[in-house]
N, C-alpha and C positions, 0 to 999 in steps of 0.2 A: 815794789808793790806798796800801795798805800794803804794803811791800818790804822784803826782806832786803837790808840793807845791800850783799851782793854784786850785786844786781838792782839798785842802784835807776840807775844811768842809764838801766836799759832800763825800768825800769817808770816813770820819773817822764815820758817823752816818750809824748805818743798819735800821733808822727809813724812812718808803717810803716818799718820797717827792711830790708826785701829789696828789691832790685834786681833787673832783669831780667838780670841776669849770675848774682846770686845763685842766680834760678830756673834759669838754665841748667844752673851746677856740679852745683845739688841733683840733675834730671833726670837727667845725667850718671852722678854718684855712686852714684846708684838703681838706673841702666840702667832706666828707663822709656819704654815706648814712646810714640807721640807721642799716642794718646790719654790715657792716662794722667798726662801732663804736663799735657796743656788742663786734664785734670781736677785735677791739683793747683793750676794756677796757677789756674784760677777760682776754687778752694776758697779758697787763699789773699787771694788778692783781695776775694771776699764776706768773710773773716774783716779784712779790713783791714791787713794783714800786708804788701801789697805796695803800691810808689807808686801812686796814682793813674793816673799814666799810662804804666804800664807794660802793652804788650801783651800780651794771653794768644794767642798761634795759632803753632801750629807748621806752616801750608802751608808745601811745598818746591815748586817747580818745573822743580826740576833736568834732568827726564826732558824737557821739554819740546822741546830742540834735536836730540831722538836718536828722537822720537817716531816720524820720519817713515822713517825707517831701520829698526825693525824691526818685526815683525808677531806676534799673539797667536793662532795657530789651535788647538782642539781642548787646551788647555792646555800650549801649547811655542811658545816665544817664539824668533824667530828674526831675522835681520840680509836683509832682502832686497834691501837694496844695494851686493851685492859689489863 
């Protein structure tokens, strides 16, 4: 492969260089929402860019301990355990 001598540690390795911390900052950076991140980081990953086994998914299940707590009618979400 031919490289400009500023490039060539990056170009003389076919090992990916981003990390899944890397993909977080970029997300971050971007301010992407969470589908847009899947979509880079699989873009990324199909291009070979990211480790192997670095996961693409950004599920949260934050919501989950508060779920039973509030209620969604008619488009107004409300606390019905005072």
């Amino acid at each position: 492969m031919d490289c400009d001598a500023t490039f060539a540690g990056v170009c003389s390795s076919n090992e990916p260089h981003l990390t899944r911390g890397d993909l977080d900052d970029i997300v971050r950076d971007l301010n992407l929402s969470m589908k847009q991140a899947e979509l880079l980081g699989s873009r990324l990953k199909g291009w070979h860019l990211l480790h192997p086994d670095t996961k693409v998914c950004f599920h949260r299940r934050r919501h989950e301990e508060f779920k039973d707590i509030f209620s969604l009618e008619d488009g107004v979400v409300f606390c019905n355990d005072v």
